[in-house]
N, C-alpha and C positions, 0 to 999 in steps of 0.2 A: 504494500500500500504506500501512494507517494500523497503528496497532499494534496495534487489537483483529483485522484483520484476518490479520496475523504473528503474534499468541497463538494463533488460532482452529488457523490450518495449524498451528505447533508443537506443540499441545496434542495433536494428532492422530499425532505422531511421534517426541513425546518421551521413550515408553516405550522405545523404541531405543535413545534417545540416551543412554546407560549414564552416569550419573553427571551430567548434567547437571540442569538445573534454570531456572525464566523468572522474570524479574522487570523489570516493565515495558518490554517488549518486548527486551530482553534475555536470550539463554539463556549459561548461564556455567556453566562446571564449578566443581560445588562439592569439597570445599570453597577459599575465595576468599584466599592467604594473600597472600603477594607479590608472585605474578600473578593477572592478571587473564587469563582464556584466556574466549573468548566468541564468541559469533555474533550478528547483526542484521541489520536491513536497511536500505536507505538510499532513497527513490523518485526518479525519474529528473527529474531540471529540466525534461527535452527533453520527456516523453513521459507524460503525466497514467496512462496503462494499464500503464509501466512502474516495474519496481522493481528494485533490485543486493542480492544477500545477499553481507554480509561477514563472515569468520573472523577471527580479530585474538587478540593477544595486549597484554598492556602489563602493563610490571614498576611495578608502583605506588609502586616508590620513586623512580623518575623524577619529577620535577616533573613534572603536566600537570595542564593547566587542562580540557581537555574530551576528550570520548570521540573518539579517533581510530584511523584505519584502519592507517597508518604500519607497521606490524609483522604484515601478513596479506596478506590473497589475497581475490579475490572466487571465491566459489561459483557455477558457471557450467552452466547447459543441457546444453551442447555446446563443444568445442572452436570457437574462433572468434566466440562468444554469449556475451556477458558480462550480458546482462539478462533478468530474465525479464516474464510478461506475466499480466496477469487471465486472459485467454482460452485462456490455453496449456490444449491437454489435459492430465486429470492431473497437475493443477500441484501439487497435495499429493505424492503418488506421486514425481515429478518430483526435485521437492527432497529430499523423503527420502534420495531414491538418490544424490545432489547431495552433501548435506554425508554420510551413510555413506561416501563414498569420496574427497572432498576435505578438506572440512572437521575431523572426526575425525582423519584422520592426522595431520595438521598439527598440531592441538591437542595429541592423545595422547601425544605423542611430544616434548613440552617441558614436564617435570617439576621444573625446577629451572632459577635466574639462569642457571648454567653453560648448562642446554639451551639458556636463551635466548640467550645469548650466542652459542653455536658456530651455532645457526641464521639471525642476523643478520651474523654473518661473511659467510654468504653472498651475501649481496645486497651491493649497494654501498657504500662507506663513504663516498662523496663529498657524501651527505646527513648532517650534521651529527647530528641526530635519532639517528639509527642509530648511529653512532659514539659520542654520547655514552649510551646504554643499553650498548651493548657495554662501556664503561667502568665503568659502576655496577653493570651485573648480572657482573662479578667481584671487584668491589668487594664486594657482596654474597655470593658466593662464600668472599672470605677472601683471593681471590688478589692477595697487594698490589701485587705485582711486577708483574704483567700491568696492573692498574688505574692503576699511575701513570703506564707506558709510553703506556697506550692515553690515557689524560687530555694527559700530554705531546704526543701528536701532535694530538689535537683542538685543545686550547688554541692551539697554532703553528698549526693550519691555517684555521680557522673562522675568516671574515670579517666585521667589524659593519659590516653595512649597515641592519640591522633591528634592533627591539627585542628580538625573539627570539633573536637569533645572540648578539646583548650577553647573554640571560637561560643562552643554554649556557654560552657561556664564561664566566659567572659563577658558575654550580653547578658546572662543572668545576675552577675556579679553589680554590672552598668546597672540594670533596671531595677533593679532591688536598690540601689542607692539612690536614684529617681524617685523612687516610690517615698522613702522614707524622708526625703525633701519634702514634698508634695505631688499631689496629682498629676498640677498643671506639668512639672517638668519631668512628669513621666510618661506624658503625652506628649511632649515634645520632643522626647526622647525615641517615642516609638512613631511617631510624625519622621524622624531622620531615617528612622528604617526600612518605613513605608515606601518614602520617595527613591531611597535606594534599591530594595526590592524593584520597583516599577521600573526603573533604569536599569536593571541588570535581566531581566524578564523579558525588555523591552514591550511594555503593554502602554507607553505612552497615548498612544492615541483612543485606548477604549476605557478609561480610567478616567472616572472623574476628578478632577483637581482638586 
């Protein structure tokens, strides 16, 4: 799958898709404030005929350097079929019916940090990753109490073995001292992250300002 050929199928489906919108191979619910809620696709290493559609969410005040899956789900065939194929019948058809009934609920249904927050509780917290957006998307929120708690336990748990574990516990380290200033300059704090995100993501143009 290349991405005129994922425009071509979405183009074809996206009257459906209520409120969203494409942009370079990208479909994103507009409008783009905080989150980012989105669908794509990704093609298969293994298998040149195959391709994975991914649902995905990302709080863009998180630090992140590139588009990741992290906070979603793959949009799947069939229970037990995580990929799909050029050749499938009705492969338009197919996915339509795919993301109307995986994809959409998941999205539709995190309107706000807090959503995202209470839907990333549910998964794991043993992935660093996870644990530190659950921190900021109630930091964002407002909620300071919960956001320092939750910073305190990441900061104590997360291990530098990598460059990346060193870059969480350092934005945690950053925003937890934000926090304990005040609010304001811990919004402005994640306002710096935000803008960064958006420039490294390159979603300038479907983001609101």
């Amino acid at each position: 799958m290349n991405e005129r050929g994922f425009t071509s199928i979405i183009k074809k489906i996206l009257p459906q898709l209520r409120g969203y919108k494409i942009y370079n191979g990208l479909v994103y619910k507009s409008p783009v404030d905080d989150l980012l809620m989105a669908i794509t696709y990704n093609s298969s290493s293994n298998d040149k005929n195959s391709f994975y559609i991914q649902y995905f969410f990302i709080p863009l005040f998180v630090p992140t350097e590139s588009l990741h899956f992290a906070f979603g789900d793959r949009a799947v065939p069939r229970p037990g079929v995580t990929g799909w194929y050029y050749d499938m019948p009705n492969l338009t058809e197919e996915i339509r019916l795919s993301l109307l009934a995986q994809a959409l609920p998941f999205l539709n249904n995190i309107k706000s940090p807090g959503d995202a927050a209470r839907t990333l509780k549910s998964r794991s917290q043993d992935n660093p990753h996870i644990r530190r957006a659950i921190a900021f998307c109630a930091a964002r929120e407002g909620n300071v109490d919960e956001a320092v708690r939750e910073l305190d336990q990441l900061i104590s748990s997360v291990k530098i073995r990598t460059n990346w574990e060193l870059e969480i516990k350092e934005t945690a380290i950053l925003l937890r001292e934000k926090l304990i200033v005040g609010i304001i300059e811990a919004n402005d704090q994640l306002n710096s992250w935000r803008s960064k995100t958006i420039e490294n993501l390159k979603l300038e143009k479907i983001v609101q300002k």
